[in-house]
Each structure stands twice: as structure tokens, then as C-alpha cells.
Residue, then its C-alpha position, 0 to 999 in steps of 0.5 A: x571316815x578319818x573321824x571314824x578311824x581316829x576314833x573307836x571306828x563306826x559304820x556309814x550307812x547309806x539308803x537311811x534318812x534321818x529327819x532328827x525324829x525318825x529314820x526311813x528307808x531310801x533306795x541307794x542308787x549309786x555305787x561305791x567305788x572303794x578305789x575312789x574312797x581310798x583315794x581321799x584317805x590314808x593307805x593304811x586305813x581299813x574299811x570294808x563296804x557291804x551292800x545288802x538287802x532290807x525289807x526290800x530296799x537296797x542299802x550300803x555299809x562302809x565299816x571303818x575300823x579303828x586305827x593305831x595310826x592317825x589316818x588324813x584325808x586330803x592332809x586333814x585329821x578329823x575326829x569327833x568332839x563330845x557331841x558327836x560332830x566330826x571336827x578337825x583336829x589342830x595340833x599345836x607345838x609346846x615348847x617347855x623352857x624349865x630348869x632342874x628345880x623345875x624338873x617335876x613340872x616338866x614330868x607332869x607331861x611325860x617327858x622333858x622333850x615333848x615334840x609334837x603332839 
């Protein structure tokens, strides 16, 4: 979910096997305690669970919406690489030691204090 919030949001789907060549249906049988799900991420992330009826198997939806804030779980962000696979994010702290001749490089980055990104 903290892949998902850091990205453009997504849907988690439960009762739905994929085998890598086709999906299929599974009953879902337990339930989704949302105060258990809030407990592993931010406050301020926003998701919505639904439960809902197809072709007469029970499935469930966790919608996570996108976030405008980086959202942890367990103090970890985790966003997806360009292969879909959810990886966790590192930051790292750039020092940038310039003089004034210098000065167009360091504005390359935006600012000449970059903090931490």
C-alpha cells in the first residue's frame, strides 16, 4: 500500500490467483480489519476497502489513493521500479561543495541548499 500511495494509487485485489498465464477466481475468507491496515502505514494515507460479489465468488478491494506526502510502513517507503516490482525507496544526502564560478552547476539542482531529498 505505501507503493501504491507513493505512486499514482492502485487497487489490491483479493480472491484473484494469477498463475503469470491466466487469472482465477478464489473465495476470500477472511476479513480485512482497516484499523489493523492503518496500524502498518501512515495516518494520512487514504484507502478505502470494499467487499463485493462476482460471478458468485466473494472478493475484496483495498483502493489506495495517490498521496502528495510520502506515506512509510513500519518507517520504510516503498515505490515501484519500471518493472512494476515494489522496492524501497533510499534516500541519500548530497553535499555540494561549489564556488561562485560554480554557481551554474550547483543551479542545475534547483537550489544551492539541497537538503535531503
Amino acid at each position: 500500500m505505501s507503493a501504491f500511495s507513493n505512486s499514482e494509487g492502485g487497487f489490491i485485489v483479493f480472491g484473484v490467483k494469477d498463475d503469470g498465464k491466466r487469472l482465477m477466481l478464489r473465495k476470500f475468507a477472511f476479513t480485512i480489519d482497516e484499523n489493523m491496515v492503518r496500524s502498518f502505514l501512515a495516518e494520512h494515507v487514504e484507502f478505502s476497502i470494499v467487499t463485493f460479489e462476482y460471478r458468485g465468488t466473494t472478493l475484496a478491494c483495498i483502493k489506495v489513493n495517490k498521496s502528495n506526502v510520502e506515506i512509510k510502513s513500519k518507517n520504510v517507503t516503498y515505490i515501484f521500479d519500471k518493472n512494476m516490482e515494489v522496492i524501497e525507496l533510499l534516500k541519500t544526502k548530497v553535499f555540494l561543495s561549489y564556488c561562485h564560478n560554480d554557481s551554474c552547476i550547483a543551479d542545475i539542482f534547483g537550489t544551492k541548499n539541497l537538503g535531503e531529498y
